[in-house]
Gaussian input, Z-matrix of N, CA and C with variables (Angstrom, degrees):
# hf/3-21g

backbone

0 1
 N
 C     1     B1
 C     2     B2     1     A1
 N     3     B3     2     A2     1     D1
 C     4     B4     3     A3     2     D2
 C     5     B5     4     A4     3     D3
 N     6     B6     5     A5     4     D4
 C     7     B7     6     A6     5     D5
 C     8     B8     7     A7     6     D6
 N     9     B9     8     A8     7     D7
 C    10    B10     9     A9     8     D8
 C    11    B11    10    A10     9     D9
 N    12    B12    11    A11    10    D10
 C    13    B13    12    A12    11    D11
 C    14    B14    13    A13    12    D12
 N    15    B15    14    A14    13    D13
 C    16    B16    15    A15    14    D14
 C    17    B17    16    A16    15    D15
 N    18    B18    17    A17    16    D16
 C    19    B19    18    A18    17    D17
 C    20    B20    19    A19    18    D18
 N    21    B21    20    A20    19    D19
 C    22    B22    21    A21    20    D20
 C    23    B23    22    A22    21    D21
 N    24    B24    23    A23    22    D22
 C    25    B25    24    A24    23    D23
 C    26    B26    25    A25    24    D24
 N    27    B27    26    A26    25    D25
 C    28    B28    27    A27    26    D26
 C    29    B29    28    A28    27    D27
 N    30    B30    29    A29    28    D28
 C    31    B31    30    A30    29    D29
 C    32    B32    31    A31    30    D30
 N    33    B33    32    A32    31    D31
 C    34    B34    33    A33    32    D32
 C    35    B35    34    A34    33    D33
 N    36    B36    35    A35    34    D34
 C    37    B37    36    A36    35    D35
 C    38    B38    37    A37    36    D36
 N    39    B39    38    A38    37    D37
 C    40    B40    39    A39    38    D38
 C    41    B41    40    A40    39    D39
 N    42    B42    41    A41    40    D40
 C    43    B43    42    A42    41    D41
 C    44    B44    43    A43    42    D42
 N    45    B45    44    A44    43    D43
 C    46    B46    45    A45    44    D44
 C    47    B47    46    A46    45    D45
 N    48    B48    47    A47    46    D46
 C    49    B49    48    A48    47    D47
 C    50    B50    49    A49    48    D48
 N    51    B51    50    A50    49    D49
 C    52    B52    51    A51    50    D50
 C    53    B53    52    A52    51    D51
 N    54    B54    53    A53    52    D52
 C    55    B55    54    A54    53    D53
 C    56    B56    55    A55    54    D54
 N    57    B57    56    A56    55    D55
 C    58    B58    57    A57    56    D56
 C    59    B59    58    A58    57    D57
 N    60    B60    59    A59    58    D58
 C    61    B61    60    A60    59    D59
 C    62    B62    61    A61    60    D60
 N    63    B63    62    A62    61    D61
 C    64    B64    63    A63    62    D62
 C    65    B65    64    A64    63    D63
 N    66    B66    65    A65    64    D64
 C    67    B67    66    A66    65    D65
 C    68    B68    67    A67    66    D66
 N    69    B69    68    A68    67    D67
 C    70    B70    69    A69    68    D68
 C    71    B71    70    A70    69    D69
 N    72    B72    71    A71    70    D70
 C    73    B73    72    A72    71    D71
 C    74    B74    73    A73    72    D72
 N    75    B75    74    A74    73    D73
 C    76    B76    75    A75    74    D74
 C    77    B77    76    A76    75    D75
 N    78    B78    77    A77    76    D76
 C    79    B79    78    A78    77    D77
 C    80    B80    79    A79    78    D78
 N    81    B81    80    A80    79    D79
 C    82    B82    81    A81    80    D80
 C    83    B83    82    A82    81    D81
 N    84    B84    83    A83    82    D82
 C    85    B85    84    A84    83    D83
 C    86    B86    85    A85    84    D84
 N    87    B87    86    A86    85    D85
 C    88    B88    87    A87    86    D86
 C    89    B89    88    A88    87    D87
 N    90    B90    89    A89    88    D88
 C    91    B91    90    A90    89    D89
 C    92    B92    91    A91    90    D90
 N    93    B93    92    A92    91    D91
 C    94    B94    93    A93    92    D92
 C    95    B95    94    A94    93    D93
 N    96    B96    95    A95    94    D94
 C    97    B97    96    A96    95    D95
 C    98    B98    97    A97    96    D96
 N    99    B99    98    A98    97    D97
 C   100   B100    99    A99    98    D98
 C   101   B101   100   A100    99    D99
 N   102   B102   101   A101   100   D100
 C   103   B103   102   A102   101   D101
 C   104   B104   103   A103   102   D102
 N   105   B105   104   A104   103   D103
 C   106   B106   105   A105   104   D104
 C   107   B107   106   A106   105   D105
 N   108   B108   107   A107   106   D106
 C   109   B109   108   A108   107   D107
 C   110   B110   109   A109   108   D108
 N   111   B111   110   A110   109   D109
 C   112   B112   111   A111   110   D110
 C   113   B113   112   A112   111   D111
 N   114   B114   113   A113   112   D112
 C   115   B115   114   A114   113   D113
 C   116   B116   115   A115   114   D114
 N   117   B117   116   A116   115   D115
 C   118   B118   117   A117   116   D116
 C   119   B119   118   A118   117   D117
 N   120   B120   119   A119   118   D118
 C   121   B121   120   A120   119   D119
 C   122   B122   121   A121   120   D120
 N   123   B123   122   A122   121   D121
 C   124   B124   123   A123   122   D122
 C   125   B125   124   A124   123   D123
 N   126   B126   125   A125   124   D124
 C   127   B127   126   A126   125   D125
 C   128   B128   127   A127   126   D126
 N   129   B129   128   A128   127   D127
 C   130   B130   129   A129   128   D128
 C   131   B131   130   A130   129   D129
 N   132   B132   131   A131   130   D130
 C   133   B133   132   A132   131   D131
 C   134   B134   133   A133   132   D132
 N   135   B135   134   A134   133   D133
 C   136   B136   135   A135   134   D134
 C   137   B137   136   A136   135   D135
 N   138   B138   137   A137   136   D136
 C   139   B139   138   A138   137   D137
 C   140   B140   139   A139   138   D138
 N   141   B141   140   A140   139   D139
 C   142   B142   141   A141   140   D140
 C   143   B143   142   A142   141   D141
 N   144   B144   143   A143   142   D142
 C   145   B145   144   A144   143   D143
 C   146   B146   145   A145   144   D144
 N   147   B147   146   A146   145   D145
 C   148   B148   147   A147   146   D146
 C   149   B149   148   A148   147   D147
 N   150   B150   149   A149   148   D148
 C   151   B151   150   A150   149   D149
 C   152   B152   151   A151   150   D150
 N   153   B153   152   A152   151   D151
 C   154   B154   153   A153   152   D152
 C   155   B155   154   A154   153   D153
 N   156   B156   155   A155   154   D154
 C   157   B157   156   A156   155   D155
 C   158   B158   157   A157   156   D156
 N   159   B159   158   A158   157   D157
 C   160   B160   159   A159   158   D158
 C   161   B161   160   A160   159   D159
 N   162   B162   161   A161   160   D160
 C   163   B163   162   A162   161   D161
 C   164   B164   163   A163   162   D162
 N   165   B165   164   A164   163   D163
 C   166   B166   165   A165   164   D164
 C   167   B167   166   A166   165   D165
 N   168   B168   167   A167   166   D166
 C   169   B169   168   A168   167   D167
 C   170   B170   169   A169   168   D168
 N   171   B171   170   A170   169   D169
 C   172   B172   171   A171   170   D170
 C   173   B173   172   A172   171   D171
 N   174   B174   173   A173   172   D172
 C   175   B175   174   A174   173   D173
 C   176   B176   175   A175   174   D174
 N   177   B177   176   A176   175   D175
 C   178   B178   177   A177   176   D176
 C   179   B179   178   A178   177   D177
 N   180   B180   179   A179   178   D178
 C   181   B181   180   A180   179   D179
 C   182   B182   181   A181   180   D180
 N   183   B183   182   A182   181   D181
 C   184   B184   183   A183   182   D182
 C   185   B185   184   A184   183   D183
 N   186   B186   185   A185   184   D184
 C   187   B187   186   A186   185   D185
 C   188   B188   187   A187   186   D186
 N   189   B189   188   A188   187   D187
 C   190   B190   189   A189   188   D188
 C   191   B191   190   A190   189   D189
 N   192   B192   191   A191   190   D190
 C   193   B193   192   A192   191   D191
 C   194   B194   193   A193   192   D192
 N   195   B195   194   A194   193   D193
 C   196   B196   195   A195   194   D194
 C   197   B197   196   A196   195   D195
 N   198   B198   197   A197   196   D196
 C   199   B199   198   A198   197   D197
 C   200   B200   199   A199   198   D198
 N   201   B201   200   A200   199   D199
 C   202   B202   201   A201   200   D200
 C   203   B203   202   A202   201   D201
 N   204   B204   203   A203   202   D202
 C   205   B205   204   A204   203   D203
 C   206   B206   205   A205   204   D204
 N   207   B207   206   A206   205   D205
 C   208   B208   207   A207   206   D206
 C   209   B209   208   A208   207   D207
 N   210   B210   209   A209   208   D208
 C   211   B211   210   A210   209   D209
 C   212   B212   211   A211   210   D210
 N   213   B213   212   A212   211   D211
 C   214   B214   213   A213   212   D212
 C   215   B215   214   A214   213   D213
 N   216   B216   215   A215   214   D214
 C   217   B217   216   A216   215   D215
 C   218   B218   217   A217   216   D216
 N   219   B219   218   A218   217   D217
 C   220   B220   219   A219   218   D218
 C   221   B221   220   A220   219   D219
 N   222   B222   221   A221   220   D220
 C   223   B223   222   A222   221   D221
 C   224   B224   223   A223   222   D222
 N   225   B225   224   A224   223   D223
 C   226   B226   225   A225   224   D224
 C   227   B227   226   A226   225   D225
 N   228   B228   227   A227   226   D226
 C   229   B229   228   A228   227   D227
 C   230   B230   229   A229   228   D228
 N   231   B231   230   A230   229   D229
 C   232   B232   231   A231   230   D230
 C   233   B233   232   A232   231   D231
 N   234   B234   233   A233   232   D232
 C   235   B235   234   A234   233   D233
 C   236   B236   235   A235   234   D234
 N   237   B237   236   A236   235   D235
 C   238   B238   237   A237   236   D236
 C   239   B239   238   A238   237   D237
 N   240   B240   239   A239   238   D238
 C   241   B241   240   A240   239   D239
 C   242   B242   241   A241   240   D240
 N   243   B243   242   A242   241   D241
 C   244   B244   243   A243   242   D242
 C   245   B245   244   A244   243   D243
 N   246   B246   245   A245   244   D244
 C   247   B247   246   A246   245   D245
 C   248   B248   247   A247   246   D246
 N   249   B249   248   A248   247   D247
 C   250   B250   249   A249   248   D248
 C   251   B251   250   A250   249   D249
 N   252   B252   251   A251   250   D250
 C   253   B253   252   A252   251   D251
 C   254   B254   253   A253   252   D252
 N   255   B255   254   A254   253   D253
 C   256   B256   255   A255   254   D254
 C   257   B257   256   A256   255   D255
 N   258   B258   257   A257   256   D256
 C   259   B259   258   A258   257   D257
 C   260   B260   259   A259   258   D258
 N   261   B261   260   A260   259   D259
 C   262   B262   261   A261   260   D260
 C   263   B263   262   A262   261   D261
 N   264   B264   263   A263   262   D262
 C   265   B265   264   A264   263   D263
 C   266   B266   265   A265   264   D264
 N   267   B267   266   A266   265   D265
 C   268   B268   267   A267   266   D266
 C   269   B269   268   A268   267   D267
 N   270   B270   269   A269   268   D268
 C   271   B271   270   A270   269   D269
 C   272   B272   271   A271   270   D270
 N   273   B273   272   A272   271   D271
 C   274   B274   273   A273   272   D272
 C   275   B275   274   A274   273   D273
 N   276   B276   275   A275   274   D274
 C   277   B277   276   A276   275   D275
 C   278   B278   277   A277   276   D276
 N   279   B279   278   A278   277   D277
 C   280   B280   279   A279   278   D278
 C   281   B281   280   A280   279   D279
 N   282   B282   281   A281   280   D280
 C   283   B283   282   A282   281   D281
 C   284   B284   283   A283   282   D282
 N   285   B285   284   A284   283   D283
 C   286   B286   285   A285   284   D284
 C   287   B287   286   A286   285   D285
 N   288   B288   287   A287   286   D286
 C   289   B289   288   A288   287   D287
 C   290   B290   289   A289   288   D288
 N   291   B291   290   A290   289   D289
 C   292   B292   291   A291   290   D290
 C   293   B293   292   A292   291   D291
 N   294   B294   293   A293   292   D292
 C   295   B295   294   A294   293   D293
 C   296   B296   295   A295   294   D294

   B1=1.4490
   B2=1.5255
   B3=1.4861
   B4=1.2644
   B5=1.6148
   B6=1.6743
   B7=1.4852
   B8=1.2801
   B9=0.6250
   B10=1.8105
   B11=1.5391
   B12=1.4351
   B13=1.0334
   B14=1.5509
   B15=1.0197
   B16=1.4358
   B17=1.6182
   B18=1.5995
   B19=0.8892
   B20=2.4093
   B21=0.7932
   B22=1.4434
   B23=1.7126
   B24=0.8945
   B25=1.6257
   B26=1.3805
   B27=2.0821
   B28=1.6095
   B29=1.1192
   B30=1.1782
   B31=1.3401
   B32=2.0331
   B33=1.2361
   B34=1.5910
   B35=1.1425
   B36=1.6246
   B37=1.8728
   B38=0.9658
   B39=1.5416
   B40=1.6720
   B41=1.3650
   B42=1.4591
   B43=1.9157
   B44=1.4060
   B45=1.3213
   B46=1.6953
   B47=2.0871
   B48=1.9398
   B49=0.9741
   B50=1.4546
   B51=1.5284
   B52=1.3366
   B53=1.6844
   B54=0.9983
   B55=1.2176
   B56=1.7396
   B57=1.6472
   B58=1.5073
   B59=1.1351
   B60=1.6222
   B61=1.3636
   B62=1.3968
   B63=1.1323
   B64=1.8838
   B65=1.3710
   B66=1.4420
   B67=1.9331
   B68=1.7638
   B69=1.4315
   B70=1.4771
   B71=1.6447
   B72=1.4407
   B73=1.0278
   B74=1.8409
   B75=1.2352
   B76=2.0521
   B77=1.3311
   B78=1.3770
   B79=1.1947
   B80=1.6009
   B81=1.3319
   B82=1.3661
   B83=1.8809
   B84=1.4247
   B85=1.6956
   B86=2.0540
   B87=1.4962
   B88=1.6199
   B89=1.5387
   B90=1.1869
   B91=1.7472
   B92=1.7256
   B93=0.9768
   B94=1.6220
   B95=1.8506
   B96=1.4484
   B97=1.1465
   B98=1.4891
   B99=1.2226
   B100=1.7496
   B101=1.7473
   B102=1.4124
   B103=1.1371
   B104=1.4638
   B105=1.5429
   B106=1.2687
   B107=2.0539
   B108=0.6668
   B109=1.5605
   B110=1.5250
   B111=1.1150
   B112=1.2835
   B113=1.7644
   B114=1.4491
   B115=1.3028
   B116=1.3446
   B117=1.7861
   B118=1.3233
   B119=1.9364
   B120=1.5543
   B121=1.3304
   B122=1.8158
   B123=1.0260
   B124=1.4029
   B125=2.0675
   B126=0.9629
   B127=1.8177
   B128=0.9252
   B129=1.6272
   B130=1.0196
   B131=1.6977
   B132=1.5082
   B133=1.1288
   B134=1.2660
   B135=1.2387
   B136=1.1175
   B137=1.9183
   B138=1.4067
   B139=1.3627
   B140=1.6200
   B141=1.2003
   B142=1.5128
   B143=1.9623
   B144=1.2857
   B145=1.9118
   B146=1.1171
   B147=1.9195
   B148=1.3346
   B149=1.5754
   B150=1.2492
   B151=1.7871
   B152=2.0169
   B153=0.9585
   B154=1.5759
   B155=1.5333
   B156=1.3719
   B157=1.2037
   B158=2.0145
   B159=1.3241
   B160=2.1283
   B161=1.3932
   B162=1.4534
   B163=1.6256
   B164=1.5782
   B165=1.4356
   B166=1.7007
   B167=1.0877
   B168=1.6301
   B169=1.2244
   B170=1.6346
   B171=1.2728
   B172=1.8091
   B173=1.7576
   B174=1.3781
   B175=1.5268
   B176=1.9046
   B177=1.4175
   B178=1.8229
   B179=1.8463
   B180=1.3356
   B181=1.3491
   B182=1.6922
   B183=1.0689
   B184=1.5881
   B185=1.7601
   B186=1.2986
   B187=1.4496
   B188=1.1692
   B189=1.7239
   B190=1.5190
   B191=1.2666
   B192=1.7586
   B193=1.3745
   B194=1.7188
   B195=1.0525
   B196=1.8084
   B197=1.8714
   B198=1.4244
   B199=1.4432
   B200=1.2876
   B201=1.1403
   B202=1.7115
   B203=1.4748
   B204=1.1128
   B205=1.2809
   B206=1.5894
   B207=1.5975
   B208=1.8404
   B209=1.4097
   B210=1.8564
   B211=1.5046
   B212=1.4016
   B213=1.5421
   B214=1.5536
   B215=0.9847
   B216=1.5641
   B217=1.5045
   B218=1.3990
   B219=1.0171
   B220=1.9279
   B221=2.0397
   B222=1.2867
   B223=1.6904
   B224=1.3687
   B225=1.1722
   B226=1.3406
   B227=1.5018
   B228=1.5044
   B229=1.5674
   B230=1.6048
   B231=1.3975
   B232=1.3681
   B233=1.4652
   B234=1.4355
   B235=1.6836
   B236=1.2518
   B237=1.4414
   B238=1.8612
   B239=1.6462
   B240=1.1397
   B241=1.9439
   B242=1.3082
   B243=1.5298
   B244=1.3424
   B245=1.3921
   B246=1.4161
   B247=1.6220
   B248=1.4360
   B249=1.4709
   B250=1.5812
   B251=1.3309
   B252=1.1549
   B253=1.5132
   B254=1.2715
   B255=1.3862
   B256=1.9116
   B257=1.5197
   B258=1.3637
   B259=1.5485
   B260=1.3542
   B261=1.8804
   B262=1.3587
   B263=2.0938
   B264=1.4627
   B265=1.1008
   B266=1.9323
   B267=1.6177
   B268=1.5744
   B269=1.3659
   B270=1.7133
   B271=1.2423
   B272=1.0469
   B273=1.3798
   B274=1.6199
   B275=1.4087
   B276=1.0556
   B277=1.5086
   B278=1.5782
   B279=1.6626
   B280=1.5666
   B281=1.3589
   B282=1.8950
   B283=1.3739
   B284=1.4970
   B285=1.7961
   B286=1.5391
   B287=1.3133
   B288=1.1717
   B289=1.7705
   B290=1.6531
   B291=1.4575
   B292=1.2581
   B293=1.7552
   B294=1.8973
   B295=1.7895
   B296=1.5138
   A1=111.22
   A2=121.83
   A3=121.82
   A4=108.13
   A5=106.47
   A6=101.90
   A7=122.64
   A8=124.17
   A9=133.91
   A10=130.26
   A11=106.13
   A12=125.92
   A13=92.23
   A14=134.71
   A15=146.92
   A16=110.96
   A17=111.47
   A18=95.00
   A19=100.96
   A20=100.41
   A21=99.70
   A22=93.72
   A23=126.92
   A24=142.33
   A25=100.54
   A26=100.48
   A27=117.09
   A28=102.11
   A29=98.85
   A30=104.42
   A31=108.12
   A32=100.70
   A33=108.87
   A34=135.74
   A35=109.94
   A36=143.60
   A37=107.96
   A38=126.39
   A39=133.15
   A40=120.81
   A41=109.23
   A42=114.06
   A43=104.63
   A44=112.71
   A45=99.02
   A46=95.82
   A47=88.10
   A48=105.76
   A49=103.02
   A50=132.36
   A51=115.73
   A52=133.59
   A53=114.62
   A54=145.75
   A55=110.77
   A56=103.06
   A57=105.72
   A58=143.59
   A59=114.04
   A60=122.48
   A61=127.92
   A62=99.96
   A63=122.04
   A64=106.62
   A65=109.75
   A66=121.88
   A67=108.19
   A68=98.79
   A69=115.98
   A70=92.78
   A71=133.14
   A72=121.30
   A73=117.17
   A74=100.99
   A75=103.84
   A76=113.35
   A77=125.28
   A78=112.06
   A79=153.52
   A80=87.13
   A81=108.95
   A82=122.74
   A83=93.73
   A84=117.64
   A85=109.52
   A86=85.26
   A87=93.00
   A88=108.15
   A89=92.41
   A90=128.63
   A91=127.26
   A92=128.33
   A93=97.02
   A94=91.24
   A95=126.40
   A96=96.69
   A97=150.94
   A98=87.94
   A99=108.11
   A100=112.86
   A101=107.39
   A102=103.31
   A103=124.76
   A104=123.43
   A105=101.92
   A106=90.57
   A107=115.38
   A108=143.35
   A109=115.35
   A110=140.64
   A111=107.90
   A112=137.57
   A113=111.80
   A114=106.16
   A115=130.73
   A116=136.93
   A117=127.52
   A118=81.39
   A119=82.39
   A120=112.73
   A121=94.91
   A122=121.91
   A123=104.74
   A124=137.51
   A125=102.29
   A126=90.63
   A127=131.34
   A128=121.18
   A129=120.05
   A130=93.84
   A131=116.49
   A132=120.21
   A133=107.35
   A134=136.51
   A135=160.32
   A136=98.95
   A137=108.82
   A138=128.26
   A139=106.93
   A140=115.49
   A141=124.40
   A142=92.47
   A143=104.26
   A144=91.64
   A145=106.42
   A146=121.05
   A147=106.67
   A148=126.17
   A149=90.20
   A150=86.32
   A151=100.63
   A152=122.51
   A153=107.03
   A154=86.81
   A155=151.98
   A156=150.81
   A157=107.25
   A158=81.33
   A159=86.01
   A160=86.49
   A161=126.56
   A162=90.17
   A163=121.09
   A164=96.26
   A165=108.45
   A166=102.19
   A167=113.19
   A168=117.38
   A169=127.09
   A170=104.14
   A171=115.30
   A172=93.40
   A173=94.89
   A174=100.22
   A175=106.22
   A176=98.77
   A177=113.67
   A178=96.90
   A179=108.70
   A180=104.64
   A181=89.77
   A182=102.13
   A183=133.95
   A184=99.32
   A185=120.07
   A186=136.57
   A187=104.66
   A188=127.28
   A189=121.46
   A190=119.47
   A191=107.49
   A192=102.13
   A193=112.55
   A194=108.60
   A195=96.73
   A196=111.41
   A197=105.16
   A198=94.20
   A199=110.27
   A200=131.79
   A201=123.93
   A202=98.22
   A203=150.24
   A204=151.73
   A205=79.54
   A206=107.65
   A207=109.49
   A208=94.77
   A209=140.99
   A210=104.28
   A211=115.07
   A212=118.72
   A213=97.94
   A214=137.35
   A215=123.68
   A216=121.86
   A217=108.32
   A218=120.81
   A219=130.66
   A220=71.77
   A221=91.48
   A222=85.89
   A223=128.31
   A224=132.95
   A225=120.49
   A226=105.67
   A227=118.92
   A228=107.54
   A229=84.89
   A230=131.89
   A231=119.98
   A232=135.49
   A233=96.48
   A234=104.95
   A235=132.22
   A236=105.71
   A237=103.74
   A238=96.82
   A239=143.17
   A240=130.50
   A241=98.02
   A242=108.39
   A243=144.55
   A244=113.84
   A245=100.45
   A246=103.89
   A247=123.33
   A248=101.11
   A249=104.28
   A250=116.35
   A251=129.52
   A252=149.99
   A253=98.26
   A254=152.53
   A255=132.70
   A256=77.53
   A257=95.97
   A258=107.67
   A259=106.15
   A260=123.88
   A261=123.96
   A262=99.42
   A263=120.96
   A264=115.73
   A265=86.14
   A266=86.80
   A267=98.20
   A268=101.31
   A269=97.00
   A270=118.36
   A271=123.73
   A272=136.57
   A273=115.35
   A274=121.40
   A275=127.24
   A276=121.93
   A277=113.14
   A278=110.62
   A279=134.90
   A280=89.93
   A281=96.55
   A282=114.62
   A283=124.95
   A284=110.54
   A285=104.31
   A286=132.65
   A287=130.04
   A288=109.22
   A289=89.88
   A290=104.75
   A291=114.27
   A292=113.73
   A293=94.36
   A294=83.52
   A295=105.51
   D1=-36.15
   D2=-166.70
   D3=-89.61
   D4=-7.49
   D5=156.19
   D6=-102.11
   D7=6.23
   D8=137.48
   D9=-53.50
   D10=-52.50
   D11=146.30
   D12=116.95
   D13=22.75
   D14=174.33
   D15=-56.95
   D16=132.45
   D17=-169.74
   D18=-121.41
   D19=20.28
   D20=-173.31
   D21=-157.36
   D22=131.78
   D23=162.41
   D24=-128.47
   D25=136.87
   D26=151.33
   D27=-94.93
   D28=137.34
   D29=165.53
   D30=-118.42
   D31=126.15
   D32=174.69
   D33=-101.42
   D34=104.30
   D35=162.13
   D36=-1.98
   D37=-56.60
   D38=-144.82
   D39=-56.19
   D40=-44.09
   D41=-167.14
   D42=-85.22
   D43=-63.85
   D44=171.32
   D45=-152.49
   D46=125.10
   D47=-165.24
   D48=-69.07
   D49=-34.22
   D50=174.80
   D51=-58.34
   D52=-33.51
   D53=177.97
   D54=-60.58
   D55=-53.41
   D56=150.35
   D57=-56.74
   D58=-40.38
   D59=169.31
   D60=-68.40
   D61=-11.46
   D62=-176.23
   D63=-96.16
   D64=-32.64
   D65=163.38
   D66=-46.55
   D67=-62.17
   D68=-162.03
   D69=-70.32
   D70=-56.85
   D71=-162.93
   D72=-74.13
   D73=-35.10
   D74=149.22
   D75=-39.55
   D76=-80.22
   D77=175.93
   D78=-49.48
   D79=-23.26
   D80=170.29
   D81=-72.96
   D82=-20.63
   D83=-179.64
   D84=-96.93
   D85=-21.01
   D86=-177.41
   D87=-82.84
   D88=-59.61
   D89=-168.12
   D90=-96.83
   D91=64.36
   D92=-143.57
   D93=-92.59
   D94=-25.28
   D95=160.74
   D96=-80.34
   D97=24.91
   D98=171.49
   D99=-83.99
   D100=123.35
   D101=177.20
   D102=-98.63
   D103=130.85
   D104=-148.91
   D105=-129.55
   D106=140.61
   D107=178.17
   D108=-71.14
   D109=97.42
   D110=147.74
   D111=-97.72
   D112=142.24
   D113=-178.17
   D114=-124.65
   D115=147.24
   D116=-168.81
   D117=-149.01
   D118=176.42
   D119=178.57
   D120=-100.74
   D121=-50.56
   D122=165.64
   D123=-45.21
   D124=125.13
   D125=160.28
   D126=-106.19
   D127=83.52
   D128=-147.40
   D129=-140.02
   D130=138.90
   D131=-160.27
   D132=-89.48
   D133=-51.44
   D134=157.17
   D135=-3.21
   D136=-66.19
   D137=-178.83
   D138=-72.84
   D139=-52.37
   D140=175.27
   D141=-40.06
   D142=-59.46
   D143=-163.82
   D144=-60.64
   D145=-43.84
   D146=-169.74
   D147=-73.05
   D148=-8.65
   D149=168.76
   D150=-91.54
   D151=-19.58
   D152=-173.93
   D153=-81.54
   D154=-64.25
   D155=141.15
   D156=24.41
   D157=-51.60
   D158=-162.59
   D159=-103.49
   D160=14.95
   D161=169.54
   D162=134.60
   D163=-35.00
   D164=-177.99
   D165=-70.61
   D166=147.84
   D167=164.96
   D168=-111.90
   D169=10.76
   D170=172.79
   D171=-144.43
   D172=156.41
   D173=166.60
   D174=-141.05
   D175=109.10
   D176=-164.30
   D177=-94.37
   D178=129.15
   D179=-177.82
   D180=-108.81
   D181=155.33
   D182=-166.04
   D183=-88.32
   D184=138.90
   D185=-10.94
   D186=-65.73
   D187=126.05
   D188=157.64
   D189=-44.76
   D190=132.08
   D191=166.63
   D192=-95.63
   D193=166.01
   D194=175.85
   D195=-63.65
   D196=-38.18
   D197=-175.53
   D198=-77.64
   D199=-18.71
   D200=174.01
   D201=-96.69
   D202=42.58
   D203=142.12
   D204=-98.31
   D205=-85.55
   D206=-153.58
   D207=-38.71
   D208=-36.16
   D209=-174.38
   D210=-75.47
   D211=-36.70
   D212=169.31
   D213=-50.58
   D214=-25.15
   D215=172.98
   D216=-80.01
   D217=5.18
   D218=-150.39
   D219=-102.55
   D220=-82.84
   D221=177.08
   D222=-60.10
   D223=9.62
   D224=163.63
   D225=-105.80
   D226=5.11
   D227=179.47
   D228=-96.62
   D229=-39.63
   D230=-178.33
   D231=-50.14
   D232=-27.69
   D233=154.42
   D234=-82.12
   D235=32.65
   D236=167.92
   D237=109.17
   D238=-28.70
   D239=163.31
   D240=-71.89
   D241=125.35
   D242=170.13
   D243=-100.09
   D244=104.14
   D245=-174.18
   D246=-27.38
   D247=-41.02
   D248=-177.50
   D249=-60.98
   D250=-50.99
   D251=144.67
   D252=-10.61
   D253=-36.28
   D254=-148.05
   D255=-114.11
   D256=142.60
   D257=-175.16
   D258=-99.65
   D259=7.06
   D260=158.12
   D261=87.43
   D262=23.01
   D263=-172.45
   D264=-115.42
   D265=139.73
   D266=166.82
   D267=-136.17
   D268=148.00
   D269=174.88
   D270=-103.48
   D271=111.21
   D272=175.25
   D273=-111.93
   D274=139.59
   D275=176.98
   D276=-142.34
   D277=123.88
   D278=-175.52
   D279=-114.54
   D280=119.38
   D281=145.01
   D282=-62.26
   D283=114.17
   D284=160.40
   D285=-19.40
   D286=143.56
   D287=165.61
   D288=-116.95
   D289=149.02
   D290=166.95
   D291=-61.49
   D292=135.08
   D293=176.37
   D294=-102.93

């Protein structure tokens, strides 16, 4: 990710939450100024801590709305990303599901 030059990753709870939390907490040991998101369709607090726990610094519940996306990015430019600074590239990546 950091040769990409990415500066914020979600990472998403839903398929298997261990596997995610081990995402966020890698990166956070790799990368630490990468800000990384976690997201579910659940709202569930329980999960909300253990991902702030490993590292995340927002937790976005599903369906995104545009204004609670724009405030998480609203707060991750307040910690030091300067709009001018994001070079406007997104990455997305969906795990296959087996059919």
């Amino acid at each position: 990710m950091a040769q990409l030059g990415c500066q914020v990753l979600i990472v998403d709870l839903d398929d298997d939450v261990e596997q995610a939390i081990h995402v966020i907490e890698n990166i956070g040991r790799h990368d630490a100024a990468m800000t990384v998101m976690a997201a579910s369709s659940k709202n569930d607090s329980a999960l909300m801590r253990r991902s702030m726990q490993a590292g995340a610094r927002d937790f976005l519940v599903e369906p995104f709305l545009p204004e609670t996306v724009g405030e998480a990015f609203t707060r991750t430019y307040s910690r030091g990303i300067r709009p001018e600074e994001a070079s406007g590239k997104a990455l997305v990546s969906c795990p296959r599901k087996a059919v």
